[in-house]
C-alpha positions in Angstrom: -22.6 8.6 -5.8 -23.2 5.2 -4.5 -25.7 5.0 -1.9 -25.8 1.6 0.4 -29.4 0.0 -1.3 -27.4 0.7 -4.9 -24.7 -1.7 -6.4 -22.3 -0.9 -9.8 -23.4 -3.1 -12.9 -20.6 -5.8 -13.5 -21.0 -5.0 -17.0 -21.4 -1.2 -17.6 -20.4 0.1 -14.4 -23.8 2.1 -14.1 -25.5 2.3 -10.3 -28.2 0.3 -10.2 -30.6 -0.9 -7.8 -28.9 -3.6 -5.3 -31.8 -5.9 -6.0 -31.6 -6.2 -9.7 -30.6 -9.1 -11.4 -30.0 -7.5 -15.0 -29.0 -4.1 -15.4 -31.1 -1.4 -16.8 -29.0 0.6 -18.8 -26.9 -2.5 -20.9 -29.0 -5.7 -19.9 -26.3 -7.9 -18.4 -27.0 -10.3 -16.1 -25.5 -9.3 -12.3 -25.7 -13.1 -11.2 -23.2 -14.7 -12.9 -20.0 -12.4 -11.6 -19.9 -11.1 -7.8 -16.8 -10.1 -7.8 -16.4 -6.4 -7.4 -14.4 -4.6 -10.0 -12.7 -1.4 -10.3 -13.7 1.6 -12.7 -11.8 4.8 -13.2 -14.0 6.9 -10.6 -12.6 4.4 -7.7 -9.2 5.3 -7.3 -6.7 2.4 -6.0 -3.3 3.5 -4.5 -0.4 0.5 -4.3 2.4 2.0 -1.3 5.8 1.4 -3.3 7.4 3.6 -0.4 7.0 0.7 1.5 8.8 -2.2 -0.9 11.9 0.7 -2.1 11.8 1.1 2.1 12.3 -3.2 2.2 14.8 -3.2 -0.9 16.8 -1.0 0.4 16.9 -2.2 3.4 17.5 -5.6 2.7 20.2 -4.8 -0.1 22.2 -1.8 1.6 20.6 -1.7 5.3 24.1 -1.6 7.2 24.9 1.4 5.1 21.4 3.2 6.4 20.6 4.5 3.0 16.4 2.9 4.1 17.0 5.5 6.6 17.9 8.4 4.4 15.4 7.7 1.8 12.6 8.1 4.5 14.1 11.1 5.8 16.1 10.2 9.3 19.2 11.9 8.0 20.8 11.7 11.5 20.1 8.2 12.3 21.1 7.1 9.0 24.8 9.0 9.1 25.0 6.9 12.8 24.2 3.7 10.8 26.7 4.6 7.8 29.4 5.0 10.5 28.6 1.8 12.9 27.9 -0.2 9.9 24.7 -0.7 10.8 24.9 -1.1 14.6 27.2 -3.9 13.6 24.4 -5.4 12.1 21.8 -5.5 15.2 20.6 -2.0 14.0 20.1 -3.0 10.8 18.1 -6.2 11.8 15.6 -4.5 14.3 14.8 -2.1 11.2 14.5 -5.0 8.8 12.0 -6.2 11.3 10.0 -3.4 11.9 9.3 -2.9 7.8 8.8 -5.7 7.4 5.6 -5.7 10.3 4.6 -2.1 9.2 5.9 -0.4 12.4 9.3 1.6 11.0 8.2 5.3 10.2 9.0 8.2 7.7 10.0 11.3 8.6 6.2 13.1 9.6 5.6 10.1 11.6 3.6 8.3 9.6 3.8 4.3 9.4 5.1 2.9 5.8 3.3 -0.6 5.1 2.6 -2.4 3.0 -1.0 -0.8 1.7 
């Protein structure tokens, strides 16, 4: 575990003192690259519930279906039927994916990360 006066070796990925401008372990310089990268023990998530959310919005959005993929089974039936809310429906939930305000079923915000 990473504590805050420790920093990952650009090189190796091995913890090493923040301070250090070579690392210990493989001898790399830590000056030359300061930007941060990513090993296997940091885990980075990407939301694709949000972009399918957009798609389908964007591509069948009068027909609902953004609403049944995220679970609003009832809303989404009253969008199939009005076609959308002749289209003003459709727009105000276009708009709220797109700003990260539209919500799954639990309640939970879908945006972009």
């Amino acid at each position: 575990m990473k504590h805050e006066f420790e920093k990952y070796c650009h090189n190796c990925g091995a913890i090493i003192d923040k301070r250090s401008e070579v690392c210990p372990k493989c001898g790399a310089s830590q000056t030359i690259n300061q930007n941060p990268i990513f090993y296997p023990s940091e885990k980075v998530t990407i939301n694709t519930q949000w972009l399918i959310t957009l798609l389908l919005c964007v591509f069948l959005g009068v027909f609902g279906v953004h609403r049944f993929y995220n679970g609003h089974y009832l809303t989404g039936f009253l969008q199939l039927i009005t076609a959308g809310g002749l289209g003003i429906w459709y727009l105000i939930d276009l708009v709220f994916i797109i700003v990260g305000q539209f919500r799954d079923k639990e309640g939970n915000y879908i945006r972009i990360a």
